[in-house]
DOLO-40446 format. One record per residue: x, y, z of N, C-alpha, C, CB in turn; residue in one letter. Coordinates in steps of 0.1 Angstrom, whole numbers, padded with zeros to 4 digits, always signed. Glycine has a CB too. Layout:
# DOLO-40446
XYZXYZXYZXYZA ...
# end
This chain:
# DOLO-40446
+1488+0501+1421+1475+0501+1428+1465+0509+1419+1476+0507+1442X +1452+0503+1418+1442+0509+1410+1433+0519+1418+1434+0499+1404X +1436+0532+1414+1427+0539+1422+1412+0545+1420+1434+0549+1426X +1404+0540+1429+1388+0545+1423+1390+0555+1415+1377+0550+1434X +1378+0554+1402+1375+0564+1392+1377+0579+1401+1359+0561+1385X +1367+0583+1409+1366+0596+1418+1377+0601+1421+1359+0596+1430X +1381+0594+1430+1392+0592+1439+1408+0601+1422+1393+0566+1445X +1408+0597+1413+1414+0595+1404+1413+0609+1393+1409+0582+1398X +1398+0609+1393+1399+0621+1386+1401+0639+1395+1383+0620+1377X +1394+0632+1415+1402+0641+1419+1413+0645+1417+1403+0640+1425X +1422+0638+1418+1437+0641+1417+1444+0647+1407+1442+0630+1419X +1437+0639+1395+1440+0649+1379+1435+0659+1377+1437+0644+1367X +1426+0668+1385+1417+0680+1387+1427+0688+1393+1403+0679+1396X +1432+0683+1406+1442+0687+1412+1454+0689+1404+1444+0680+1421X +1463+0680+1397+1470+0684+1390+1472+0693+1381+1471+0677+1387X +1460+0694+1369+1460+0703+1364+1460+0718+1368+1454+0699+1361X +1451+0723+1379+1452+0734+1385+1463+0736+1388+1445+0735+1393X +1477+0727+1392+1486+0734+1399+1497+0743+1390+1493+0724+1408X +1497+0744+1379+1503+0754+1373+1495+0764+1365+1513+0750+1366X +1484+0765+1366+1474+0779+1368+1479+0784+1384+1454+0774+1367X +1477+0778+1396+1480+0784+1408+1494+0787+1406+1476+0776+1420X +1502+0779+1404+1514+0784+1399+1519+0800+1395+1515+0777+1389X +1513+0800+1384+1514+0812+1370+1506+0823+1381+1502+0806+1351X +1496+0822+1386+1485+0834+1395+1496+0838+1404+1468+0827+1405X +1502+0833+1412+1512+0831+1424+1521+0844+1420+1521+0814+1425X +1530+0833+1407+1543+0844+1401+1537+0861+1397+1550+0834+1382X +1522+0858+1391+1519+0874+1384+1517+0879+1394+1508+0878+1373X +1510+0876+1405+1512+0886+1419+1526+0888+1421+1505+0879+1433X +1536+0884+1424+1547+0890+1427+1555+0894+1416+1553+0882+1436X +1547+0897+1408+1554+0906+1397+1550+0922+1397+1549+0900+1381X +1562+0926+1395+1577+0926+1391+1584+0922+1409+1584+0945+1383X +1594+0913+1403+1601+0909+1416+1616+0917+1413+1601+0890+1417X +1621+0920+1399+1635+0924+1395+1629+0935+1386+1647+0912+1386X +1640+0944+1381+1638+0956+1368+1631+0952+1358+1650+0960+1362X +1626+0953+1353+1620+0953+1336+1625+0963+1328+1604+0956+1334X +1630+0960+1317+1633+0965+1306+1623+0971+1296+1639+0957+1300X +1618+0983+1289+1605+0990+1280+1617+0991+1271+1594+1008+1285X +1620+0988+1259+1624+0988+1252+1615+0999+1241+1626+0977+1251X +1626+1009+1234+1622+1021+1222+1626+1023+1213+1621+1032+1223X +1622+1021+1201+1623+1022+1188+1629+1034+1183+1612+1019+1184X +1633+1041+1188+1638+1057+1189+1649+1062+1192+1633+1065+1197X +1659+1072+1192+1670+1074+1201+1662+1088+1212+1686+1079+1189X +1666+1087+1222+1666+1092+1231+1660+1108+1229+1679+1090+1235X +1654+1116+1238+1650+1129+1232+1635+1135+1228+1657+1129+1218X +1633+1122+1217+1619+1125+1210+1606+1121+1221+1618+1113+1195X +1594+1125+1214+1584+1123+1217+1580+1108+1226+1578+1125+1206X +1582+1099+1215+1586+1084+1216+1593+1080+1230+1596+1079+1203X +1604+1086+1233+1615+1082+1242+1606+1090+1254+1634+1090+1237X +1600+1105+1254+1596+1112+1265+1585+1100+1268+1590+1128+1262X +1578+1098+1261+1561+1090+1262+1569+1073+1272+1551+1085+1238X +1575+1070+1270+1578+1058+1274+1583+1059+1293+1592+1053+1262X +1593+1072+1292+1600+1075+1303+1588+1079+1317+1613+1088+1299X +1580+1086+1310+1569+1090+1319+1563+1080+1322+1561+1098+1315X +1558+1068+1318+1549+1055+1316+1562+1050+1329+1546+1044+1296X +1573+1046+1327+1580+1039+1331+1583+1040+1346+1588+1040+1323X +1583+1059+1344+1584+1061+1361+1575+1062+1365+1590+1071+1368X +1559+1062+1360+1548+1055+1367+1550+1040+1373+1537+1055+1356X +1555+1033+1366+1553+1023+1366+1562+1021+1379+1554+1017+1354X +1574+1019+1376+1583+1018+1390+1582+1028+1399+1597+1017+1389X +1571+1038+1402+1567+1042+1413+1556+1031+1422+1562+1055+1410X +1548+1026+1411+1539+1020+1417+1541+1004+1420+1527+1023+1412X +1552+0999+1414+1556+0983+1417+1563+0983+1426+1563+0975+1408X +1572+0995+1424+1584+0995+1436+1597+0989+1430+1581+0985+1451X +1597+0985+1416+1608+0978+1404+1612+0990+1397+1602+0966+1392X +1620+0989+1391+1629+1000+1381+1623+0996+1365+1650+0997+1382X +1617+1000+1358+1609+1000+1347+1621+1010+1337+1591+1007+1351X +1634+1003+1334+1646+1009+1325+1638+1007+1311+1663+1000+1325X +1643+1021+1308+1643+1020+1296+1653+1023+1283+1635+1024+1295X +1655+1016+1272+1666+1008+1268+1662+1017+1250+1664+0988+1273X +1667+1022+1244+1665+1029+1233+1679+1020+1222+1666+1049+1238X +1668+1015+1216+1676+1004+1205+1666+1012+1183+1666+0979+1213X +1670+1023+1186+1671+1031+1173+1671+1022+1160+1685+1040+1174X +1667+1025+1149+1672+1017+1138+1661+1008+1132+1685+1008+1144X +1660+1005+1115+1653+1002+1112+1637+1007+1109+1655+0995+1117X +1634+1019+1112+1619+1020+1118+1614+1011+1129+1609+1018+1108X +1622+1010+1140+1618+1004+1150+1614+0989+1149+1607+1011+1155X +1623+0985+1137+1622+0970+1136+1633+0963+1148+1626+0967+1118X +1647+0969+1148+1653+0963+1156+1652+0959+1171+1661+0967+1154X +1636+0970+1177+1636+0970+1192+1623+0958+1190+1632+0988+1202X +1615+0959+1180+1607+0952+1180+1613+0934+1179+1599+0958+1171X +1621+0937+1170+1625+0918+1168+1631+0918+1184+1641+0913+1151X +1637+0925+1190+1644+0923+1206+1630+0919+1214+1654+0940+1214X +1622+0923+1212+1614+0920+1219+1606+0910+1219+1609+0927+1220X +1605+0904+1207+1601+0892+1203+1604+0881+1207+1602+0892+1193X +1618+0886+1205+1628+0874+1208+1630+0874+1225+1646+0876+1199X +1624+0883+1227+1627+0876+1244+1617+0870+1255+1633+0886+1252X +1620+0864+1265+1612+0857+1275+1596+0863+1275+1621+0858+1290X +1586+0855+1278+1573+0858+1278+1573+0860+1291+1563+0848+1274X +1579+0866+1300+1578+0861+1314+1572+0881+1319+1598+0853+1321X +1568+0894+1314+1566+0907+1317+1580+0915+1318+1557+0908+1330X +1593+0910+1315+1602+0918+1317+1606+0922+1312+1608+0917+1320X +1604+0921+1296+1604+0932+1287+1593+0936+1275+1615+0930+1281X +1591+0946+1278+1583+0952+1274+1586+0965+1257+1578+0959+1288X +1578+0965+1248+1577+0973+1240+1574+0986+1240+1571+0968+1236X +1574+1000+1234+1568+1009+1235+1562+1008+1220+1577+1021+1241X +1551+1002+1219+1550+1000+1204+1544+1015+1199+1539+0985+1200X +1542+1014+1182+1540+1030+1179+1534+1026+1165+1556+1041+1179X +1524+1036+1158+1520+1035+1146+1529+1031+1138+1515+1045+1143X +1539+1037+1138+1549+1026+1128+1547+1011+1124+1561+1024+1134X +1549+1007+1134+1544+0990+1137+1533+0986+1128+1536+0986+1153X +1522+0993+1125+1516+0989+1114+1516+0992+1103+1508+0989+1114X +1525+1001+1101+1529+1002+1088+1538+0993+1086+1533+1014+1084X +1549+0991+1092+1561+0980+1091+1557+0968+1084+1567+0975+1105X +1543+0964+1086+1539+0951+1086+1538+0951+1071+1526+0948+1095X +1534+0960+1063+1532+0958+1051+1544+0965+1040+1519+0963+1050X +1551+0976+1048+1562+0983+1045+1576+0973+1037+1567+0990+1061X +1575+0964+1049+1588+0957+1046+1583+0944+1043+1599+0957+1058X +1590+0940+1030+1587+0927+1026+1589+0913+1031+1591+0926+1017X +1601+0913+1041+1606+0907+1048+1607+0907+1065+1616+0907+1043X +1602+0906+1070+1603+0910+1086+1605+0894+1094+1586+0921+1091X +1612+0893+1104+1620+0881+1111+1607+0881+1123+1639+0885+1119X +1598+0885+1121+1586+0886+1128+1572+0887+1122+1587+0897+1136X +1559+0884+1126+1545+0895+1124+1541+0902+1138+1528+0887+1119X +1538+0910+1134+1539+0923+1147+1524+0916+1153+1537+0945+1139X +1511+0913+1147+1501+0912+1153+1503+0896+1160+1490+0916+1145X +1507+0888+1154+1514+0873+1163+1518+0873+1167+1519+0864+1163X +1532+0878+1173+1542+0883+1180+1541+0888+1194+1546+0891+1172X +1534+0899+1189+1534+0915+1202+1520+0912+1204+1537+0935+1195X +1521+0903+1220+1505+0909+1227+1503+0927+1230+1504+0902+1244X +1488+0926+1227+1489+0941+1235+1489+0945+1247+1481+0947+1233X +1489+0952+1251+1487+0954+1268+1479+0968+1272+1505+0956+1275X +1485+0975+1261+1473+0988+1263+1476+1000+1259+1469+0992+1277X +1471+1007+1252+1476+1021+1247+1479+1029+1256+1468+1029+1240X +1486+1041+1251+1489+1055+1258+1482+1068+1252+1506+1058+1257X +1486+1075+1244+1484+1081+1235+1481+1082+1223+1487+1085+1236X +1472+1091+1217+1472+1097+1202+1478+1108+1204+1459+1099+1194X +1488+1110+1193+1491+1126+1187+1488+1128+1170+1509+1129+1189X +1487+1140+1171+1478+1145+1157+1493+1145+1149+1466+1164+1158X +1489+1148+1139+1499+1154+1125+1492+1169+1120+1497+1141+1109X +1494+1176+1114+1492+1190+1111+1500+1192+1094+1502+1201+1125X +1488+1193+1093+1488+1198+1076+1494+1209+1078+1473+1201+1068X +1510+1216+1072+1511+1228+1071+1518+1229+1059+1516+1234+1083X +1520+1245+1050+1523+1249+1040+1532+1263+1043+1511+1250+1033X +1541+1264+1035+1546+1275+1035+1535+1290+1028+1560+1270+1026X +1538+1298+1039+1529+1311+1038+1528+1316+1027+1533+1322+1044X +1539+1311+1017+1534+1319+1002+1529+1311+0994+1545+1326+0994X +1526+1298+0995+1514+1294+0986+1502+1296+0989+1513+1282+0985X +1497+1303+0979+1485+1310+0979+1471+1303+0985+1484+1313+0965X +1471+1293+0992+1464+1284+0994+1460+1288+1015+1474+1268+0987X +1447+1290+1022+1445+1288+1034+1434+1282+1037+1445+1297+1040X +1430+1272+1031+1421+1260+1030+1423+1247+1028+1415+1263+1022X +1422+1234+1030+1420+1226+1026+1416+1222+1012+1415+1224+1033X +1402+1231+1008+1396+1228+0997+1407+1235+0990+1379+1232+0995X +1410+1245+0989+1420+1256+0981+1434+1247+0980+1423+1274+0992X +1440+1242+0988+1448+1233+0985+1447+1225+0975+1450+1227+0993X +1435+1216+0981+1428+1200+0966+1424+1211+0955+1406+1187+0972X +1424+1221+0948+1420+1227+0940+1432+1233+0933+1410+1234+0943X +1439+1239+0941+1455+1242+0937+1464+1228+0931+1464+1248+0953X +1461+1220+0940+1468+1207+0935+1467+1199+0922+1466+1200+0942X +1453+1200+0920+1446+1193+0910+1449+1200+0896+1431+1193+0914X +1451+1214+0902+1451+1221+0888+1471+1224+0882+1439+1241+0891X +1477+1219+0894+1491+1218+0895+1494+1205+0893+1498+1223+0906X +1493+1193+0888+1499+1184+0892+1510+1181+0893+1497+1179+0889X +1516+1172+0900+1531+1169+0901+1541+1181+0907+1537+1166+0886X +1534+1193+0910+1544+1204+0908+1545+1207+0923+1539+1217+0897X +1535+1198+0930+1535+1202+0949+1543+1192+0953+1519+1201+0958X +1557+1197+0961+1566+1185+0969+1562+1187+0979+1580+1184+0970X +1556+1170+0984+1555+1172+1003+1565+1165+1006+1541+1167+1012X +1571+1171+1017+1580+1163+1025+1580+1156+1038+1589+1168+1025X +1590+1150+1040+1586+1142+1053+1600+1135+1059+1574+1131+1050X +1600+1129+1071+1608+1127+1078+1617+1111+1075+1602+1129+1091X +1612+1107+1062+1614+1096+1062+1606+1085+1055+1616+1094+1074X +1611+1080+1044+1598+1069+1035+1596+1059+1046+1604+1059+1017X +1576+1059+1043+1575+1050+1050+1568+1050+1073+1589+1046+1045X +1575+1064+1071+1568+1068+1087+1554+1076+1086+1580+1080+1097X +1548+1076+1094+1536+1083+1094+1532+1095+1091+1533+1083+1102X +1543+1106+1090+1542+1119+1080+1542+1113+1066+1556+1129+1082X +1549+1105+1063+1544+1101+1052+1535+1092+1046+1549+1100+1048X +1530+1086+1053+1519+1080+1050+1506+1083+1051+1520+1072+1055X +1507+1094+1063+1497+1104+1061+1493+1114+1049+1498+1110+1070X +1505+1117+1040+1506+1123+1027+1498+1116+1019+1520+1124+1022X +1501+1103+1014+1499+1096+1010+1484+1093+1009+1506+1091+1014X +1480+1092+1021+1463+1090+1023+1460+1100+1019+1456+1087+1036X +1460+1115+1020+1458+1125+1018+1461+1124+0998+1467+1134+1030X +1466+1121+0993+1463+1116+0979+1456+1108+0976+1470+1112+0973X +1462+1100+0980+1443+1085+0977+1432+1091+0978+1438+1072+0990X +1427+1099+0986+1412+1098+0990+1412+1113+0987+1407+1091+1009X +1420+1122+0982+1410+1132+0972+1417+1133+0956+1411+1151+0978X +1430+1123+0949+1431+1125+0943+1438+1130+0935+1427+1126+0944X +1449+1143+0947+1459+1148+0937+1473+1136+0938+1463+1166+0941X +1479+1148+0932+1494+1143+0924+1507+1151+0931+1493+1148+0905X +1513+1151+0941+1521+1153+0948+1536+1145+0948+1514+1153+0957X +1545+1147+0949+1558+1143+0947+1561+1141+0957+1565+1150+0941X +1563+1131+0963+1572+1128+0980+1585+1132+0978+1574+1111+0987X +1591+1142+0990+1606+1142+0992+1608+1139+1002+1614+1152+0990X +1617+1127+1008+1617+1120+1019+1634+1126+1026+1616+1101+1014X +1629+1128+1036+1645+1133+1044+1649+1125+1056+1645+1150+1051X +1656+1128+1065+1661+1123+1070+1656+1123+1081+1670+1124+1069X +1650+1134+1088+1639+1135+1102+1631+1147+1100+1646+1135+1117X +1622+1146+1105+1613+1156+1105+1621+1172+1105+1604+1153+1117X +1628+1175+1110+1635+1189+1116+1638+1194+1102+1650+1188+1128X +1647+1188+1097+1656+1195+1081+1642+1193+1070+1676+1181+1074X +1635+1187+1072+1620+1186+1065+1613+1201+1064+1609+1174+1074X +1610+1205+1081+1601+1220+1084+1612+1230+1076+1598+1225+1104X +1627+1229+1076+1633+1238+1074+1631+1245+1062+1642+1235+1077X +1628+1231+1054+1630+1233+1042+1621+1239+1034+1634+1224+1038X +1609+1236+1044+1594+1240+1040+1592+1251+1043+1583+1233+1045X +1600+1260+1056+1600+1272+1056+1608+1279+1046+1603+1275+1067X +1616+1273+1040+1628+1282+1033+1618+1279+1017+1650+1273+1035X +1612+1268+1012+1607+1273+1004+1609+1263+0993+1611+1286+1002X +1616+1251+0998+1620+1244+0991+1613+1234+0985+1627+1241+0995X +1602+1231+0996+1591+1221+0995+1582+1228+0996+1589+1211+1003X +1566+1225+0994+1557+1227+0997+1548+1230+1009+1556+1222+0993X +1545+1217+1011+1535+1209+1023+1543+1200+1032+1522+1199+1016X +1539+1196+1045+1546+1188+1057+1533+1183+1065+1557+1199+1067X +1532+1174+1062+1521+1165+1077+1529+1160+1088+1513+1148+1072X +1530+1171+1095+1540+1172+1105+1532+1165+1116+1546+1187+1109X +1540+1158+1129+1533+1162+1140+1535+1171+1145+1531+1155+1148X +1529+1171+1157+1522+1186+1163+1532+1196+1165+1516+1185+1178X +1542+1187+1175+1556+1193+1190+1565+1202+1176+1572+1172+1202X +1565+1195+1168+1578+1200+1162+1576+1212+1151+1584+1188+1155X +1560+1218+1148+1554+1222+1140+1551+1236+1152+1543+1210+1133X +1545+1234+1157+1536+1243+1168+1540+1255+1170+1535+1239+1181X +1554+1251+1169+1563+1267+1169+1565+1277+1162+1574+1267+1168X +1561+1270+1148+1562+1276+1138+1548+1283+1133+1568+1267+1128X +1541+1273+1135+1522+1279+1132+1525+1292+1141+1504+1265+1143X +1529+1291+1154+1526+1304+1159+1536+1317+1159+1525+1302+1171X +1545+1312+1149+1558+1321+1147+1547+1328+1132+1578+1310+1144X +1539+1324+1128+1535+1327+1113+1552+1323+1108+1527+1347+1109X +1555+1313+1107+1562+1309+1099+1560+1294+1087+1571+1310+1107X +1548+1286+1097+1542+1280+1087+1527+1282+1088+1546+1267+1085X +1517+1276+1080+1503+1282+1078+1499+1264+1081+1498+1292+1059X +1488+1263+1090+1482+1255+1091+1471+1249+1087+1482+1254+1097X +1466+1242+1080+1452+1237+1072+1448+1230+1076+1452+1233+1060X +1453+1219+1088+1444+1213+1092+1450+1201+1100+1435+1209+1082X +1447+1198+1116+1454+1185+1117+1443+1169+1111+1458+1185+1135X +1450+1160+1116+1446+1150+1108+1438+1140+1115+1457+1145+1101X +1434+1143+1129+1427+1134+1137+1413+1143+1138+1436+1131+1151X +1401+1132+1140+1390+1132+1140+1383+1147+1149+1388+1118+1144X +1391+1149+1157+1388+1161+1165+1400+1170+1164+1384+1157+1181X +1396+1183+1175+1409+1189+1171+1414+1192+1184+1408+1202+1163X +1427+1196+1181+1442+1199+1189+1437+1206+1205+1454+1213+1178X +1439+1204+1213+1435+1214+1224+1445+1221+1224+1433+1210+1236X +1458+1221+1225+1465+1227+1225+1463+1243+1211+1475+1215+1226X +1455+1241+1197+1455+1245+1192+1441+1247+1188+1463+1243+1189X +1432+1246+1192+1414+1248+1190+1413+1253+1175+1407+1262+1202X +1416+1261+1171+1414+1271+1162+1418+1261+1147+1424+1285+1166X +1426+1252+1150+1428+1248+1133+1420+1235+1133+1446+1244+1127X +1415+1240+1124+1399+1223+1115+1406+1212+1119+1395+1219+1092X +1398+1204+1114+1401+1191+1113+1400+1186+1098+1391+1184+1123X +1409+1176+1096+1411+1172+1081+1395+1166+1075+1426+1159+1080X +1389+1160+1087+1375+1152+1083+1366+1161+1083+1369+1141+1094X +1365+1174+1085+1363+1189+1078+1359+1190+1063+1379+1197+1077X +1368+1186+1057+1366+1186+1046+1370+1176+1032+1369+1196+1046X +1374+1162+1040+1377+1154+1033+1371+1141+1039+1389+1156+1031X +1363+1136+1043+1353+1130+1046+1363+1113+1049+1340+1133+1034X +1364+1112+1062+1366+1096+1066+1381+1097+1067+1360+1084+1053X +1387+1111+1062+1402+1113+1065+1407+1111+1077+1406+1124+1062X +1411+1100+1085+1419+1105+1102+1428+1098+1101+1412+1102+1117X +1441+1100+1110+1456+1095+1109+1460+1102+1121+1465+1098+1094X +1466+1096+1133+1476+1099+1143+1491+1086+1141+1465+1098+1160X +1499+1096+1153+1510+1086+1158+1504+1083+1170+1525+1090+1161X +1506+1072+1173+1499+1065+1185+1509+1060+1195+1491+1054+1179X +1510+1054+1202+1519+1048+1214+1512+1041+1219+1525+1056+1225X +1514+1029+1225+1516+1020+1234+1520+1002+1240+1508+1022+1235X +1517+1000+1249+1530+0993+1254+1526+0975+1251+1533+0998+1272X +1532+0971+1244+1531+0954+1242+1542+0945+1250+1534+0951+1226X +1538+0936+1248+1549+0924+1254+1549+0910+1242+1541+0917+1273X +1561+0901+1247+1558+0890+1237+1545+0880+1240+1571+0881+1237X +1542+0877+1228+1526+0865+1229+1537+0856+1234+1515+0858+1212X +1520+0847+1246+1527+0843+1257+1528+0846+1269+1537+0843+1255X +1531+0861+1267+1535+0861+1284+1521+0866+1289+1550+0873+1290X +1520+0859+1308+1506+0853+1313+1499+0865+1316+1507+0843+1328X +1485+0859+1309+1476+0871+1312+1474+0882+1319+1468+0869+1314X +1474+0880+1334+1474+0883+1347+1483+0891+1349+1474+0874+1354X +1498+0891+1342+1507+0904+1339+1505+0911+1333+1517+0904+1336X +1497+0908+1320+1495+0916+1314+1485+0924+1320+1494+0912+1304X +1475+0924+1323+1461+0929+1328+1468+0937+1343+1446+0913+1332X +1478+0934+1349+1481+0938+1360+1493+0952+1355+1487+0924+1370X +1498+0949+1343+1499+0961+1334+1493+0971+1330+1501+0960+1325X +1482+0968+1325+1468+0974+1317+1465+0984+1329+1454+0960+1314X +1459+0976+1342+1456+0984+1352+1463+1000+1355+1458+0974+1362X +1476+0995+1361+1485+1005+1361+1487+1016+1350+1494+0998+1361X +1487+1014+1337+1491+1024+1327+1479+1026+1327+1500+1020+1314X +1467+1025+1333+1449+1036+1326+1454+1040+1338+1426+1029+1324X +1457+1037+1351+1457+1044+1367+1463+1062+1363+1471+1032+1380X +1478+1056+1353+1486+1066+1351+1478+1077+1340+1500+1060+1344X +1470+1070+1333+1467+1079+1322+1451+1088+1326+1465+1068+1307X +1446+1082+1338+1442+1093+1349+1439+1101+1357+1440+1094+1350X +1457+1104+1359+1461+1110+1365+1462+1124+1360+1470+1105+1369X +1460+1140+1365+1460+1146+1361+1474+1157+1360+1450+1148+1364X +1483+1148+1365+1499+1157+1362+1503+1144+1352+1514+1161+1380X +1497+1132+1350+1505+1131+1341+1493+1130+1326+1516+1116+1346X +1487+1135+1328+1476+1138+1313+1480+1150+1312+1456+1138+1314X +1485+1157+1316+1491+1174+1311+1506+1170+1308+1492+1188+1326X +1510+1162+1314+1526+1162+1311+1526+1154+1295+1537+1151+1326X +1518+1147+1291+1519+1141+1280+1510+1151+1269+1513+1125+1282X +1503+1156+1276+1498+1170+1264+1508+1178+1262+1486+1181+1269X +1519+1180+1270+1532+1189+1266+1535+1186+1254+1545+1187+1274X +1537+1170+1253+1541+1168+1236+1531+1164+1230+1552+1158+1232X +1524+1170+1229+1513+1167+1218+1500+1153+1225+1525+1161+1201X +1500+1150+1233+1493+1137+1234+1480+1136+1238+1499+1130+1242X +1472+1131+1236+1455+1127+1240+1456+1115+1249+1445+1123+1225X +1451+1115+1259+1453+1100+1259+1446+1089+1257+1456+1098+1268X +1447+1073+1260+1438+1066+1255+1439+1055+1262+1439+1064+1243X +1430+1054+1275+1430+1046+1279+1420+1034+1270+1429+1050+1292X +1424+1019+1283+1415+1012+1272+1420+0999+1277+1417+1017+1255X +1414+0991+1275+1416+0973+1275+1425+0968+1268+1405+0964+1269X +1432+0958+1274+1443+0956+1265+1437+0949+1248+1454+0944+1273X +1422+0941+1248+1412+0940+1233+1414+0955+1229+1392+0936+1235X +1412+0962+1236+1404+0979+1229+1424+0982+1219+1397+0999+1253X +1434+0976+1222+1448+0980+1217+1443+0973+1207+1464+0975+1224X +1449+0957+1211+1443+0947+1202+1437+0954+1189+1431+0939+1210X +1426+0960+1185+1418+0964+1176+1425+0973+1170+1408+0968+1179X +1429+0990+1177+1434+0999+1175+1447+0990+1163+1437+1007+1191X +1453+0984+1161+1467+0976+1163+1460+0974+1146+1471+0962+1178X +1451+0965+1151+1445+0959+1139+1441+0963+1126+1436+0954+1142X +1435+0974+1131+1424+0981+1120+1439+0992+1115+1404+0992+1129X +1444+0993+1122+1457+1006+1117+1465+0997+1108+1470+1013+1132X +1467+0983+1105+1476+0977+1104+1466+0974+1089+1481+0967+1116X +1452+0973+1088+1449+0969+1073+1449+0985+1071+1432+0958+1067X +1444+0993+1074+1444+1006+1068+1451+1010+1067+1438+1015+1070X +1468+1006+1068+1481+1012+1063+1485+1003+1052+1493+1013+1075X +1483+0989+1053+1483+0981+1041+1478+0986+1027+1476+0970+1044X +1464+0992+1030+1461+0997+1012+1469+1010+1011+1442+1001+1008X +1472+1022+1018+1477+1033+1014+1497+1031+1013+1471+1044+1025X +1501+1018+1016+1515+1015+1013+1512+1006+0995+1523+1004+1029X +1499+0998+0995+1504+0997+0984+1500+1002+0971+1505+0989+0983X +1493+1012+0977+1489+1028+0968+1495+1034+0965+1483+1039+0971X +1506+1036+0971+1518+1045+0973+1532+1039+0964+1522+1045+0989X +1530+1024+0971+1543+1019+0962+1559+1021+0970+1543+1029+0946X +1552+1024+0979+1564+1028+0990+1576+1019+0998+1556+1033+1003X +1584+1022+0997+1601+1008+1000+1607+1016+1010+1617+1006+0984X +1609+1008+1023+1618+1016+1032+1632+1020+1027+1621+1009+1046X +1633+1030+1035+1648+1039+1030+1659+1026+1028+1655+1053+1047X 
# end
């Protein structure tokens, strides 16, 4: 039977709409089961704390269990490809992290691209890094450093937690853009790194904050400066690297992605939730415990953050010349 034109395109109007109403339907009753936040970390760290707090926000306010699942290894390549590889549907989720954009240019091979791949969904935090030096280099300046250095070359070892993570890549920029000549010694995590910088072995450390803080106030290491655009609350008193080196800024960052694909409306019903959390004022102190600022923001406003971190780690990896461990 031929059915009038009207009559016809009603019906295919109708059609169409029914899996948009569909898809609207399912993201309202999402979460219906657990979700999985998947972390690039083992258990303990900053990374693992930042995720667990997000998470029991989250399954306080769905009424779902928001697990989270710590898949270590790679520089957080292996939680990331898991996450890739699974259903678009909001049930598993990323704790993505500045790493991520370095990865992208780090590793020559990756079973993914992080910005095709991983929608965003919305940030959490910035944490700073902290320029510090062992007390007996004669140096309590920034400038006195770039001048010590310049007139030493080669002879200043900075160390760091690992080729390739953001202590060191923050080193790194910190050469590019004034110039000196510094020697990376890459260890195995940040901790045996400070030790060594206290004992005398190394130099300099672009630490972050949590693991450093102890020591600034023990006068066991000397601080010159952290590396984000403002300064530390937790620590008022030490400059800021853009102080004295003009356009210099670098944090670790956090926040939470899903795979491209999965429907908007979860996502944004994500988004919501994690700014709700990040205006809350027991949990904006609880994430300043470890070092954190927070950041709320649109899941575009990640989007970007994601983006611009991801070319501005590209030129200082291949400045560097840098190969994961």
């Amino acid at each position: 039977m031929k059915l009038p034109r009207r009559e016809f395109l009603h019906l295919a109007a109708g059609a169409a709409a029914l899996p948009a109403v569909s898809r609207f339907a399912w993201a309202q009753a999402y979460p219906s089961r657990p979700v999985r936040l998947i972390v690039g970390y083992a258990a303990g760290g900053g990374t693992d704390i930042t995720a667990r707090l997000i998470g029991q926000w989250l399954s306080e306010r769905f009424g779902q269990q928001f697990v989270i699942e710590n898949r270590p290894g790679a520089a957080t390549n292996i939680a990331t490809d898991a996450v890739v590889r699974a259903a678009p549907d909001g049930y598993t989720l990323l704790l993505a992290t500045g790493g991520n954009a370095i990865n992208a240019t780090l590793y020559d091979k990756l079973n993914f691209n992080f910005i095709r791949d991983i929608a965003p969904v919305g940030s959490v935090i910035r944490v700073p890094l902290v320029m510090v030096v062992n007390p007996s280099l004669r140096v309590t300046t920034v400038p006195e450093f770039i001048a010590f250095a310049t007139a030493n070359p080669g002879r200043i070892n900075f160390a760091s937690g690992g080729a390739g993570g953001p202590d060191h890549m923050s080193g790194e920029l910190f050469k590019m853009m004034t110039g000196t000549n510094m020697t990376h010694v890459p260890y195995r995590s940040l901790a045996p790194a400070l030790t060594d910088l206290i004992g005398g072995q190394v130099q300099v450390v672009f630490s972050t904050i949590p693991p450093a803080l102890g020591y600034i106030k023990a006068d066991k290491l000397r601080a010159l400066a952290v590396t984000t655009s403002t300064r530390f609350e937790g620590a008022p008193d030490i400059s800021t690297m853009g102080d004295f080196v003009r356009g210099y800024e670098t944090s670790q960052w956090y926040g939470i992605g899903v795979p491209t694909n999965t429907p908007v409306e979860i996502v944004e019903k994500l988004n919501r939730e994690i700014n709700a959390a990040l205006a809350d004022p027991k949990m904006k102190a609880r994430l300043a415990d470890i070092g954190g600022t927070v950041l709320p923001g649109s899941a575009a406003d990640f989007g970007k953050l994601i983006a611009d971190e991801t070319e501005k780690w590209a030129k200082v990896v291949k400045f560097s010349g840098a190969k994961p461990d």
